[in-house]
C-alpha positions in Angstrom: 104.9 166.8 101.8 104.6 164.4 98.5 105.8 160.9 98.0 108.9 162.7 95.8 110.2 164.0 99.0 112.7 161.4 100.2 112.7 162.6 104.1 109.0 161.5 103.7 109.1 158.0 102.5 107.3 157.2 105.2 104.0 159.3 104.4 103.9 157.9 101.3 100.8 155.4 99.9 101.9 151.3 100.4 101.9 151.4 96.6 104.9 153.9 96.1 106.8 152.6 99.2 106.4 148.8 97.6 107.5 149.8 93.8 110.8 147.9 93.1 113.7 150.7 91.8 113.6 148.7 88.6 109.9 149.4 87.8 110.6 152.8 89.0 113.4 153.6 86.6 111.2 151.7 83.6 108.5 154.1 84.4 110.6 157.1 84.4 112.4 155.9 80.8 108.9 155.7 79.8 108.2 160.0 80.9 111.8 160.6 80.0 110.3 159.8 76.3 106.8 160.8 76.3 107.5 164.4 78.2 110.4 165.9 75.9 108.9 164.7 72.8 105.4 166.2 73.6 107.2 169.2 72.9 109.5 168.6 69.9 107.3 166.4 67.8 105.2 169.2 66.9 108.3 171.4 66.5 109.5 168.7 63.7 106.5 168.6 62.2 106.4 172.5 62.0 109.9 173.0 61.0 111.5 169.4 59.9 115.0 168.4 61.1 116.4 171.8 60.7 119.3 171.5 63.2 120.1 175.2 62.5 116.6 176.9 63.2 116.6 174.2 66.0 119.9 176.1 67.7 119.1 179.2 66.8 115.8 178.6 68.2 116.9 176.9 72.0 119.7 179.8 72.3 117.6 182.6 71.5 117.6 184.1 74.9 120.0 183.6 78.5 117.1 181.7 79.9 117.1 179.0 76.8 120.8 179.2 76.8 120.8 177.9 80.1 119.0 175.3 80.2 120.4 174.1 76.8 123.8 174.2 78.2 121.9 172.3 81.7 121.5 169.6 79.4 124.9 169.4 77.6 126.6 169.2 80.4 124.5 166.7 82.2 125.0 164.4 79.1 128.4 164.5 79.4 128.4 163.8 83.3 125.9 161.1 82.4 128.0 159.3 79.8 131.2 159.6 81.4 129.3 158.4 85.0 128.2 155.5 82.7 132.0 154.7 81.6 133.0 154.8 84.9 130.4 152.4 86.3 130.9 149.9 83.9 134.6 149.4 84.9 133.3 148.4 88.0 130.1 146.6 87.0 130.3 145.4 83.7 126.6 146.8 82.8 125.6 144.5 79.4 124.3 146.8 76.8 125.7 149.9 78.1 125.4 151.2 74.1 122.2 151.3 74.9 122.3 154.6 77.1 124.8 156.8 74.8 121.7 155.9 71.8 118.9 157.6 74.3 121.0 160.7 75.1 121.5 161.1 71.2 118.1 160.2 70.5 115.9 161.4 73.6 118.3 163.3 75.8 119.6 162.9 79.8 116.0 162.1 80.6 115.5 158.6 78.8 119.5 158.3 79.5 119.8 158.6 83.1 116.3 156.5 84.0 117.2 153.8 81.3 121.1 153.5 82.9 119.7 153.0 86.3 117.6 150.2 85.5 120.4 148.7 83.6 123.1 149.0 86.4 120.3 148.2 88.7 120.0 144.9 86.7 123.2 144.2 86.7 123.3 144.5 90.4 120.3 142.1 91.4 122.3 139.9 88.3 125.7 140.1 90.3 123.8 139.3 93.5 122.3 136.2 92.4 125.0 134.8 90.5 127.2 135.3 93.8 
């Protein structure tokens, strides 16, 4: 079992267990960057911004396809999620998240839009 494994919390070293969900979420933000553009940087500097090459590249084959459309979709569920929660919440630069998913993609969006509802939650809480 690893620390990842939520039914094991318990096995996990103090240092994971003690992490605030904050930290957590900056951390991930911070992989949700670095691990995507590992791969397209030195795409870019191969091939430039060709948007074109770029699709025709990602939905060359069923298995590419997939996981392109993966991501679409989880964008969308991702943005409208974030609508949603701000209705209730009020989350301060919400912008914020919709600029990562067109910059970066769902994984700098989703991490970075936790933190920030998460913020506004210990915000509410103390305010209250």
């Amino acid at each position: 079992m690893n620390c990842f494994s939520v039914l094991h919390k318990a096995r996990c070293p103090h240092r994971m267990r003690g992490m605030k969900p904050k930290t957590l979420y900056l951390v991930l933000c911070l992989a949700g960057v670095l691990v995507p553009y590992w791969q397209f940087l030195p795409w870019v500097f191969e091939h430039g911004l060709n948007l074109a090459l770029f699709a025709r590249e990602l939905f060359a084959n069923r298995i590419g396809a997939f996981f392109g459309m993966d991501v679409v979709v989880s964008a969308a569920v991702l943005l409208a999620f974030t609508r949603i929660e701000n209705t209730r919440l009020r989350i301060r630069r919400r912008w914020l998240v919709i600029v990562a998913v067109l910059t970066v993609g769902v994984s700098l969006g989703l991490p970075l839009f936790l933190y920030l509802r998460e913020q506004e939650l210990e915000h509410k809480s103390t305010v209250s």
